[in-house]
N, C-alpha and C positions, 0 to 999 in steps of 0.2 A: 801311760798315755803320752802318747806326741806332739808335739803342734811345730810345725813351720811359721816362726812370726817374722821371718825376713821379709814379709810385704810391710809390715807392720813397723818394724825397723827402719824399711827406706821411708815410708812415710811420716815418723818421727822425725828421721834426723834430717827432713825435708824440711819438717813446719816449725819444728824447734824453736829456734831462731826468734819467726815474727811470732810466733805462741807467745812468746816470753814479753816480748815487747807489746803484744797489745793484751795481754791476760795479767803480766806482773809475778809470774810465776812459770816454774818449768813445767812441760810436758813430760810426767811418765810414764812407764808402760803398765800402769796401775787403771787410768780410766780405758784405757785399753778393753783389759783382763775385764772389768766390772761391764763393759759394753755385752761381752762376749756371756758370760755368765747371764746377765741380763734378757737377751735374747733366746739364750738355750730352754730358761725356765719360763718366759712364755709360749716357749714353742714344743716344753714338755710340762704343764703343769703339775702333772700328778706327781712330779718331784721335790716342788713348791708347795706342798701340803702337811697339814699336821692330823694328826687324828683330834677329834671330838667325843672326850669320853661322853657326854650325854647323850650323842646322837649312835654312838659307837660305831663310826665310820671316819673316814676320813675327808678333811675338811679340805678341798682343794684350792686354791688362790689365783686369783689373775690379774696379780699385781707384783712385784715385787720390790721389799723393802730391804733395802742391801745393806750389811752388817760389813763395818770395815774395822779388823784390828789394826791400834796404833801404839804401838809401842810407845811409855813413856821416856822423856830423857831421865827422871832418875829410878829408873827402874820398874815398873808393873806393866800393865796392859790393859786397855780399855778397847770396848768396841763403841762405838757410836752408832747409827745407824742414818745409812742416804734414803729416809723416805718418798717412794713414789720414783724409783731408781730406772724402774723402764720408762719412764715417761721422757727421760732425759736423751736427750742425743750426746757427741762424745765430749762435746766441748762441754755443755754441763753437768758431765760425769765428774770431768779433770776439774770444774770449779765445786762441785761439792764435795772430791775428796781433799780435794784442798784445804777448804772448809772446816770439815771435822780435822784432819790431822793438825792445822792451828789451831784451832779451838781445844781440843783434848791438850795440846803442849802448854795454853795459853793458861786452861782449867787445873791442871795440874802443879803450874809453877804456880798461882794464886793462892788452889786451894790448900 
């Protein structure tokens, strides 16, 4: 599969800049991606679904809780998860991946 993210691109290296300065953090093409993801699966649910052995059907969702891997700095991989991920617009997409990816570096060098 394809995508053109050159709109996407110019609008990045557009808001970059004041992003950084009034968020405290950079704009990637990560809350991006999780916008687009996010939108796809309420607009196909039955992709967003798991089955239910008791019901023996499949259970469909309309919500989506968005699972982000974060690699750690010394090595493993954690996913966290952005609860309630469509309910978010882009700007607090970008502050909840933010979020987990300190928090997981933060939880890692601690623990």
């Amino acid at each position: 599969m394809e995508a053109d993210w050159s709109h996407v691109a110019s609008l990045r290296a557009r808001v970059k800049d004041n992003f950084k300065k009034r968020e405290g953090f950079s704009l990637t093409y990560m809350p991006f991606l999780c916008k687009v993801v996010c939108d796809t699966l309420m607009e196909m649910p039955e992709v967003n679904s798991s089955f239910d052995e008791g019901n023996q059907a499949n259970l469909v969702k309309h919500y989506v809780n968005l699972g982000i891997a974060v690699a750690l700095e010394g090595g493993g991989l954690i996913v966290p998860v952005i609860k309630g991920a469509d309910e978010k617009n882009l700007v607090g997409l970008a502050r909840a991946v933010n979020d987990v990816a300190t928090r997981s570096d933060q939880e890692a060098v601690s623990g």
